[in-house]
C-alpha positions as CSV (number, residue, x, y, z in Angstrom):
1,X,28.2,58.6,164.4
2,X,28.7,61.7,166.3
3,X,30.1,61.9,169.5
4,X,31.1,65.3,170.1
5,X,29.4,65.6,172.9
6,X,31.6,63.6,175.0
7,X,34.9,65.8,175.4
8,X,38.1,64.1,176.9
9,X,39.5,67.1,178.2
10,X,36.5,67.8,181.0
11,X,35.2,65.4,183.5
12,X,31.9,63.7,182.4
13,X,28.9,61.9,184.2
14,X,26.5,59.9,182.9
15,X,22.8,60.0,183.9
16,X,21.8,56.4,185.2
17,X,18.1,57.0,186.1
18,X,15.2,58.6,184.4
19,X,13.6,61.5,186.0
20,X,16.7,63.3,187.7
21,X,16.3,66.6,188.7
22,X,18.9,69.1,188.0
23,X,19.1,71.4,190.8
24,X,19.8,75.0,191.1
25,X,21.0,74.4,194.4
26,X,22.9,71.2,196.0
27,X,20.1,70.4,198.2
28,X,16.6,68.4,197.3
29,X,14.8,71.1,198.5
30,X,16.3,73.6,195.7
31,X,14.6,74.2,192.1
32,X,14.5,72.1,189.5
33,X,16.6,73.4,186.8
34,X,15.3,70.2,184.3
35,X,14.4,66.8,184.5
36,X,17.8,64.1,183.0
37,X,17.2,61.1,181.9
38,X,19.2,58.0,181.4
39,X,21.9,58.6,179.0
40,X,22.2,62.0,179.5
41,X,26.0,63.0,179.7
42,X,27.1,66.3,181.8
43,X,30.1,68.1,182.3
44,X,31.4,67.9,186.2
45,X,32.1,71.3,187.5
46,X,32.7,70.5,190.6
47,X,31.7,69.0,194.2
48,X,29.2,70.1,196.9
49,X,28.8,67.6,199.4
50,X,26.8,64.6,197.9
51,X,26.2,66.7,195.2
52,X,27.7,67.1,191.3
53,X,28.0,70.4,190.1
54,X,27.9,69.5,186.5
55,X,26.2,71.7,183.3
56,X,24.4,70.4,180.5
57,X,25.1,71.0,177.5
58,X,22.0,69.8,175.7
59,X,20.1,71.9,177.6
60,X,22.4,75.2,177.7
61,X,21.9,74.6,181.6
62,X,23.9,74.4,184.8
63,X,23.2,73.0,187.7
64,X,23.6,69.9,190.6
65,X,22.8,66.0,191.0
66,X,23.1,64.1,192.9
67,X,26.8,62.4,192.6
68,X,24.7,58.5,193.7
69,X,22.7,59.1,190.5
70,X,25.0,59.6,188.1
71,X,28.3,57.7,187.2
72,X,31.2,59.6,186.5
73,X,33.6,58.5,183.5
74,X,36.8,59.1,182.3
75,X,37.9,59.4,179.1
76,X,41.3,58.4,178.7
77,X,42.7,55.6,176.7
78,X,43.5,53.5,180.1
79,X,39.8,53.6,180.4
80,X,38.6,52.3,177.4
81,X,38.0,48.4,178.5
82,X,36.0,49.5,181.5
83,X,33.4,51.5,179.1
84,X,33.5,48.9,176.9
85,X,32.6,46.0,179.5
86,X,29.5,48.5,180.5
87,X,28.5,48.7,177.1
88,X,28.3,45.3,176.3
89,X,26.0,44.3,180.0
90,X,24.1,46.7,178.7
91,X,23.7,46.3,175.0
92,X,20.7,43.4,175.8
93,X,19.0,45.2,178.4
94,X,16.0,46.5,177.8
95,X,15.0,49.7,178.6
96,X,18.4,50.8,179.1
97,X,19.0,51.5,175.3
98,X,19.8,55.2,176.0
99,X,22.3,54.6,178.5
100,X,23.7,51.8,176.8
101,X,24.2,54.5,173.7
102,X,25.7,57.0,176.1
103,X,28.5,54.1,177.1
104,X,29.3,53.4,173.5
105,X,29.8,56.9,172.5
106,X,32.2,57.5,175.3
107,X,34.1,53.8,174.5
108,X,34.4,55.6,170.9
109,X,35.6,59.1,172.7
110,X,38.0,57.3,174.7
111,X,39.6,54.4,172.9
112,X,42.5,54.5,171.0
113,X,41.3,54.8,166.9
114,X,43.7,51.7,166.2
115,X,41.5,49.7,168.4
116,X,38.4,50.5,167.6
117,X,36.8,47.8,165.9
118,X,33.0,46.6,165.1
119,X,32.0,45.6,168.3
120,X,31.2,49.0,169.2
121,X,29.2,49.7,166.0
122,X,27.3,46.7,166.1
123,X,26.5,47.4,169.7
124,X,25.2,50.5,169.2
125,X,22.9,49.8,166.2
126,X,21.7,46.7,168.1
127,X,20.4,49.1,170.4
128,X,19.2,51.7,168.5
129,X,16.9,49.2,166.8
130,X,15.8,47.9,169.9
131,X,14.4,51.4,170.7
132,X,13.6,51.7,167.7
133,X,11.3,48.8,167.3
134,X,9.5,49.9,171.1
135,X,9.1,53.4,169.9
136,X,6.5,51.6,166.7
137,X,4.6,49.6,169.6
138,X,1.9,51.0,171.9
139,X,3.0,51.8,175.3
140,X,1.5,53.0,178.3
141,X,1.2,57.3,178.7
142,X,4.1,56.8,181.1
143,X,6.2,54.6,179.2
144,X,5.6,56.8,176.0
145,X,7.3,60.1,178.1
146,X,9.9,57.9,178.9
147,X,10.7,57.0,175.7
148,X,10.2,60.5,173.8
149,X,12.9,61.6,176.7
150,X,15.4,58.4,175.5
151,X,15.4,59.6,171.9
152,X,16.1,62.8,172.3
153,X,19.3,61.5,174.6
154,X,20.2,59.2,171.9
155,X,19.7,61.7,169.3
156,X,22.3,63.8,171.3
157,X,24.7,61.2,170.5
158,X,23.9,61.3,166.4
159,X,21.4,58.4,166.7
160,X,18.8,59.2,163.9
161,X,15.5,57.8,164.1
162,X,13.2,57.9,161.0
163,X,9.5,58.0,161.1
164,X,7.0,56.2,158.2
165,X,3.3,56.5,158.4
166,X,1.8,53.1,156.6
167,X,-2.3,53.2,156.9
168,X,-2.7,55.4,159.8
169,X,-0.1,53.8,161.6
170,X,3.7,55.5,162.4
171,X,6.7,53.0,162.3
172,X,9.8,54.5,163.9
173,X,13.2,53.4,162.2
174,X,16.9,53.5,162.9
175,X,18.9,54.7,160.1
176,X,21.6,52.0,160.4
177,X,24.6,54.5,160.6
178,X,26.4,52.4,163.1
179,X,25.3,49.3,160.9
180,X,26.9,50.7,158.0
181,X,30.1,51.3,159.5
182,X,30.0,47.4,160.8
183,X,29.9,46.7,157.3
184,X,33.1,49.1,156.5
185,X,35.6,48.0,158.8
186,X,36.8,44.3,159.6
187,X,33.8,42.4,161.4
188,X,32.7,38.8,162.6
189,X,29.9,36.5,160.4
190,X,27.6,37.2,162.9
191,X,28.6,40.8,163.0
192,X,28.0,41.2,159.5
193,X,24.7,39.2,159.8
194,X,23.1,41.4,162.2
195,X,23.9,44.8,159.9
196,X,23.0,43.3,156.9
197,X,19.2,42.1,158.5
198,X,18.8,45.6,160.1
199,X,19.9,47.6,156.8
200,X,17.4,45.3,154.7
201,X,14.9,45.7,157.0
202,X,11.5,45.9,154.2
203,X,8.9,47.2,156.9
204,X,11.6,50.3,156.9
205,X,11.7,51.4,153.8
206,X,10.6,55.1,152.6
207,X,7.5,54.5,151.3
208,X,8.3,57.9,149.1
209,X,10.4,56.4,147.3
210,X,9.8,56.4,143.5
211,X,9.8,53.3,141.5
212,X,13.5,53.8,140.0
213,X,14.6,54.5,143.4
214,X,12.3,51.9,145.1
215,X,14.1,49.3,142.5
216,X,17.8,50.3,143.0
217,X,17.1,49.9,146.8
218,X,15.9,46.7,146.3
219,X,18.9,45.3,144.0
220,X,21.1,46.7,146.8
221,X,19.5,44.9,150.2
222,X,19.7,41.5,148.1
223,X,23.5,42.4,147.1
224,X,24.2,43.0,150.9
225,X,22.8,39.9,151.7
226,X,24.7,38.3,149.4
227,X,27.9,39.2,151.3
228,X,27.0,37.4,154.5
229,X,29.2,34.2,155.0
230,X,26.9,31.8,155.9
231,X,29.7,28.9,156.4
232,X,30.1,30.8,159.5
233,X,26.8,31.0,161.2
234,X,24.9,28.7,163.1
235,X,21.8,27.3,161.9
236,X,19.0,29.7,163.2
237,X,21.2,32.7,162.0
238,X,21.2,31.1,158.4
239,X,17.4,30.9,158.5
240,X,16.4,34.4,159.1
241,X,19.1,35.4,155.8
242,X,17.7,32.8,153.8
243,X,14.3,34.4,154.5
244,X,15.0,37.7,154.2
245,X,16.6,36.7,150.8
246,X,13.4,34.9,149.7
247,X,11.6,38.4,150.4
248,X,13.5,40.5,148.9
249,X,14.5,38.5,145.8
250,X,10.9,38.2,145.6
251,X,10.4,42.8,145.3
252,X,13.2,42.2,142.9
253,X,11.7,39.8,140.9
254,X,8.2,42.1,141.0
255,X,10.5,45.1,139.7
256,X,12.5,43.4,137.5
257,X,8.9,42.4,135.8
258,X,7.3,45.8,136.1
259,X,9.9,47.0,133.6
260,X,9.1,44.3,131.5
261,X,12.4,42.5,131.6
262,X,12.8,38.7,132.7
263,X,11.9,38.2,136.4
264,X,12.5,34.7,136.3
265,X,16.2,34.6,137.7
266,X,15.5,36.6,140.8
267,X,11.8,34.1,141.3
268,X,14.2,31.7,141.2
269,X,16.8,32.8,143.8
270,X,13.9,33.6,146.1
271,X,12.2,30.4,145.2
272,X,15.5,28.8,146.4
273,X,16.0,30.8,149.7
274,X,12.6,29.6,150.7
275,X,13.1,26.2,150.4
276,X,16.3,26.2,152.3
277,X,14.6,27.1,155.6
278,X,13.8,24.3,157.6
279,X,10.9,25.0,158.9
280,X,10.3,22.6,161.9
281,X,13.7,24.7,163.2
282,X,12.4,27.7,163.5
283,X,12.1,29.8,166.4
284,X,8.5,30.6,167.5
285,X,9.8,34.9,166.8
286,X,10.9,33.7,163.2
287,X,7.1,32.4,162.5
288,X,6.2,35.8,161.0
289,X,9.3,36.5,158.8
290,X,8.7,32.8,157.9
291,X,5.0,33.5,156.7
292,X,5.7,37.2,155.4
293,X,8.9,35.7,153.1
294,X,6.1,33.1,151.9
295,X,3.6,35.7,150.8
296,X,6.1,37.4,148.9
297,X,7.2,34.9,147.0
298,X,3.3,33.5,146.6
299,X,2.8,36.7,144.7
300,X,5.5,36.6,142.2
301,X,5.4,32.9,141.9
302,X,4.4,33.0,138.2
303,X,7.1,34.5,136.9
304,X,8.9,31.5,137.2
305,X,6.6,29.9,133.9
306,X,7.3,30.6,130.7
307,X,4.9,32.8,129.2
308,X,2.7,31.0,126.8
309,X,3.1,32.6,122.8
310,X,0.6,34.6,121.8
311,X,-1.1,33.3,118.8
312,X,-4.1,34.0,116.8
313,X,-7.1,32.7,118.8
314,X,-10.1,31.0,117.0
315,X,-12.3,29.4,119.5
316,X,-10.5,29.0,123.1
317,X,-10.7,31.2,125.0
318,X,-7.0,33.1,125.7
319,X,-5.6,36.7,127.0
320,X,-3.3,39.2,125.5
321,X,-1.6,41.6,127.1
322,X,-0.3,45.2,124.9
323,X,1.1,48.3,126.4
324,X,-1.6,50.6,127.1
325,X,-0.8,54.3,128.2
326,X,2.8,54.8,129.3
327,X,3.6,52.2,132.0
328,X,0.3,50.7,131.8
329,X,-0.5,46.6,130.7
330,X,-3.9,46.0,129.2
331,X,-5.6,42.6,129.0
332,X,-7.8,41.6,126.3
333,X,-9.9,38.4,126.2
334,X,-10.3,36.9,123.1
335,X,-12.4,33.4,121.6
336,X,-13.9,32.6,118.4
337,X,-11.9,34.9,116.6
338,X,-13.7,38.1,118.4
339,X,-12.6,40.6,121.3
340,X,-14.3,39.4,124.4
341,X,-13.7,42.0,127.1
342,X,-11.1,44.2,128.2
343,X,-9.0,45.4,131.1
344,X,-5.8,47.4,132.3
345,X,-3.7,47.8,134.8
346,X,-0.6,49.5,136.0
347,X,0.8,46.2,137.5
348,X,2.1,43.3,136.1
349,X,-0.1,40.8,133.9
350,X,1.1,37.4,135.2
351,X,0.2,35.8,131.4
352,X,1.8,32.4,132.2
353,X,-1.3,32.2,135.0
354,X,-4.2,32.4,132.6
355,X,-6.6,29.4,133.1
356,X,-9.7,28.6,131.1
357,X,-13.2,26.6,132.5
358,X,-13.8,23.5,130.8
359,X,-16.9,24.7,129.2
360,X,-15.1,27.7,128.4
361,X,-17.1,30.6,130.3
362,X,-14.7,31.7,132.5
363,X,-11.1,32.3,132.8
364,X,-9.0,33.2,135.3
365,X,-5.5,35.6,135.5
366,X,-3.4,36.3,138.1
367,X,-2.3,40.2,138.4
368,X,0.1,42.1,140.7
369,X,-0.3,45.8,141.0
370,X,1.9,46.1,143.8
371,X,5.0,44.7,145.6
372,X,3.3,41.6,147.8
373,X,0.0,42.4,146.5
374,X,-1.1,39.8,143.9
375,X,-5.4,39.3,142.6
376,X,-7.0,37.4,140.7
377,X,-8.8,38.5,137.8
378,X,-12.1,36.1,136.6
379,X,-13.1,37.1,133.1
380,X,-16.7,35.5,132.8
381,X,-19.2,35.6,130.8
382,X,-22.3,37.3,132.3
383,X,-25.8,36.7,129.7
384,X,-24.8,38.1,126.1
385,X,-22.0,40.0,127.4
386,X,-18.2,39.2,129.1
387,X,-17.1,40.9,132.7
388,X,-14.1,40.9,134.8
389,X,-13.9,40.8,138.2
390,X,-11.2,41.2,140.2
391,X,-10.6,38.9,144.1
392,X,-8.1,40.4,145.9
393,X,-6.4,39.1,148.7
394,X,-9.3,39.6,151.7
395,X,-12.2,42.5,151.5
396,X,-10.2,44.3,154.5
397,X,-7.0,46.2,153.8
398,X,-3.8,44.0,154.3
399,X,-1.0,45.0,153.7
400,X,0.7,42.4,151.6
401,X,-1.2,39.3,150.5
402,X,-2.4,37.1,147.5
403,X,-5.5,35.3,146.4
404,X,-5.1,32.5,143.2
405,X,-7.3,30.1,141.1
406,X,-7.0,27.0,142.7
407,X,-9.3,24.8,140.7
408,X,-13.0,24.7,138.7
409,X,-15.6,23.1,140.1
410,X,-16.8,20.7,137.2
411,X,-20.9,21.5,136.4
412,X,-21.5,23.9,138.5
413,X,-20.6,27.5,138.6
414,X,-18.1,27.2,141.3
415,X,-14.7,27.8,141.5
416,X,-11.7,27.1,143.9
417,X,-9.0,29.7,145.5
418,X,-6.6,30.2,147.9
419,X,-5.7,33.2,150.1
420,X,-3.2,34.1,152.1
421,X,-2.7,37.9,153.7
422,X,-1.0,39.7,156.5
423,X,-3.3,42.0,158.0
424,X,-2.4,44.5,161.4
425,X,0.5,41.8,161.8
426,X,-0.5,38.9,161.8
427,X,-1.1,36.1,158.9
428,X,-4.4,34.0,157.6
429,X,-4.3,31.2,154.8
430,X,-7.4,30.3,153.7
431,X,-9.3,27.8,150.8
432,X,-12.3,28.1,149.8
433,X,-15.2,28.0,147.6
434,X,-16.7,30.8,145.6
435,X,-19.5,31.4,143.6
436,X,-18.1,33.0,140.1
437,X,-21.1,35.2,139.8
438,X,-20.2,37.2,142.7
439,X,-17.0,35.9,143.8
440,X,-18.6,35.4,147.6
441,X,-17.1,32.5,149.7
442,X,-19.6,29.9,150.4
443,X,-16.9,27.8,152.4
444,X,-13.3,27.8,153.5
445,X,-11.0,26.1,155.9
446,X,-7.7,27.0,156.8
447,X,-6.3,23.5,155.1
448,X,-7.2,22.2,151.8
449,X,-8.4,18.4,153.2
450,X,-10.3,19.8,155.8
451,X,-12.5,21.5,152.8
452,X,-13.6,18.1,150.5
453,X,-15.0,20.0,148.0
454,X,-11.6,21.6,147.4
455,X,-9.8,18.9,148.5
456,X,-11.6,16.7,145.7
457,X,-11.1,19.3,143.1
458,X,-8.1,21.0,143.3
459,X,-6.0,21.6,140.2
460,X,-3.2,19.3,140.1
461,X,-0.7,22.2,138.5
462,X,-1.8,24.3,141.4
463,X,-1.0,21.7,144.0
464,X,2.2,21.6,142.4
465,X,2.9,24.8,141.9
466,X,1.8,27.3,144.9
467,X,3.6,27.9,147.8
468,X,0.6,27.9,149.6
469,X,1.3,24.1,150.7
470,X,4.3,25.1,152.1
């Protein structure tokens, strides 16, 4: 993190209030030179009455302030513990993220190296995320100049902020420097938990990131989870890892199967972090993380079935799945010995999910294009001929979501499925009942029993299976 803006040989002041004028004169009356916002840190060139005359060096500008608006700091080792004490009133303030910053860079200017430890760091990146997070919400025009002013302060101090456009919408991210150097130097449980949730943080990942790089990133958030000692935290702490493990074990497991190598393991250990969480201990802030880790693993839940052999097929119907153009999967249909219909796709084939009608007409696939993205394919037969349709998660654009086969309908031409999607932040679960030539919904409920015909009809292995119950 740099700091090199806070020198130890010159007397410094730190801004305390947003919107300080910096004088060309010591009197109100005089020119604004600039306008300083909290955080801002000045050199101190002197006294005029109840005036500073300080310069800026951010600016390139000199000029006075008044000496009640700013606090003046010194830099020597003697003064460490007093920075540090501001620092940590300030670290869960809000609003005061900037100046908070500006304390914790001059702790690190000031303190001895040998006793520097993480508290700083972890200070630091607590904050940054903090502004962070309120720089991706929707503020008020005067609260959004306020804010564009903090991160240019904090950026002063070597604070980077990343930006990521997702559907028309920017998400502002902290780059986890200080985080990172939590991690490197000796640090508490709860230290440790705190950098490894903000540094596997999925809603800020570079969405330009290939799929190599997309699946090395991956393996690495689940290894840093893996390093948190969870002996040592209390309960609500171990819930939030658990269910950030169960979503990113859960990408893992969707890479790991996009390659075509055995997902199972990593389903599993997501499967497992999900079922660890108690869920009636929750915090009413951890219901989304709760809900998003349960999508996630919802989508990749069939890669912990075996996948059925693929034998020659003479009158059921069954799917195969062979490579189609480089990276792609294609699905075939087959019955009575014949090629029924065909289709392909640059996801995963989830060939363990395959379910047939009784009368043998339809049958139904689950397939994942993307991370937390999981459809359902319904191969039917339409007259002479075969179709496929595909459901995905809800006929608006969520973000991550799944829809599955939940059951047939017997004698009519019905069918059963369950949905559950995040869409502009928050989640739906639905069940309902669909008519398999069009795939509309004639009725849904946000339980299974308050539905009868789906509670009457479900499929027992997907009652026993889906994490849709949960």
């Amino acid at each position: 993190m740099a700091v090199s803006m806070l020198a130890a040989t010159v007397a410094l002041a730190i801004v305390t209030q947003d919107q300080l004028p910096l004088r060309a004169a010591p009197r109100e009356s005089a020119q604004a030179q600039a306008v300083l916002w909290q955080g801002d840190a000045l050199e101190v060139r002197g006294t005029r009455g109840d005036f500073l005359q300080v310069y800026d060096h951010r600016r390139e500008r000199a000029g006075y302030v008044r000496a009640a608006r700013v606090r003046q700091v010194d830099l020597q080792p003697a003064a460490a513990p007093e920075l540090l004490a501001v620092m940590r009133f300030l670290r869960d303030t809000p609003g005061a993220e900037a100046l908070g910053i500006s304390y914790g860079a001059a702790y690190l200017k000031a303190a001895a190296p040998q006793a520097i430890d993480a508290e700083p760091f972890d200070a630091i990146g607590s904050m940054a995320e903090r502004l962070a997070a309120r720089a991706s919400s929707k503020l008020a025009p005067q609260a959004e100049t306020a804010l564009a002013a903090h991160l240019e302060v904090v950026a002063s101090y070597g604070v980077a902020m990343r930006s990521y456009e997702n559907d028309g919408k920017v998400r502002v991210c902290y780059d986890g420097d200080a985080f990172r150097r939590v991690l490197a130097v000796a640090a508490s449980a709860e230290q440790r938990y705190r950098a490894a949730l903000a540094l596997s943080n999925g809603a800020c990942i570079d969405p330009a990131l290939g799929v190599v790089q997309r699946a090395e990133y991956d393996r690495w958030r689940a290894e840093l989870l893996d390093t948190v000692d969870m002996a040592r935290l209390p309960e609500h702490m171990k819930h939030r890892i658990h269910m950030r493990r169960a979503a990113v074990w859960s990408s893992v497991a969707f890479q790991r199967a996009r390659k075509g190598e055995d997902a199972s393991q990593a389903a599993g250990r997501a499967e497992q972090a999900l079922a660890a969480v108690n869920k009636s201990e929750l915090a009413d802030e951890d219901s989304s993380a709760y809900a998003e880790a349960g999508v996630r693993l919802g989508a990749v839940r069939w890669a912990l079935e075996p996948v059925p052999a693929q034998g020659k097929v003479v009158t059921q119907l069954a799917v195969t799945a062979a490579p189609g153009r480089p990276g792609e999967t294609c699905v075939t249909l087959q019955g009575g010995g014949k090629q029924l219909a065909s289709r392909c796709t640059w996801g995963v084939a989830w060939m363990a999910s395959a379910r047939v009608h009784p009368q043998g007409s339809a049958l139904a696939l689950a397939v994942q294009p993307l991370d937390g993205w999981r459809e359902m394919w319904l191969f039917r037969r339409q007259g002479e001929s075969w179709v496929v349709d595909v459901l995905p998660p809800a006929s608006s654009d969520p973000d991550i979501g799944y829809s599955e086969f939940a059951g047939w309908v017997p004698g009519t031409a019905k069918m059963l499925a369950a949905r559950e999607i995040r869409a502009e932040g928050k989640f739906r679960r639905s069940f309902e009942l669909l008519d398999m030539a069009t795939l509309a919904t004639e009725r849904g409920a946000d339980r299974p029993e308050s539905l009868s015909t789906f509670y009457k009809w479900q499929d027992p292995a997907w009652k026993r299976q889906t994490v849709s119950l949960r």
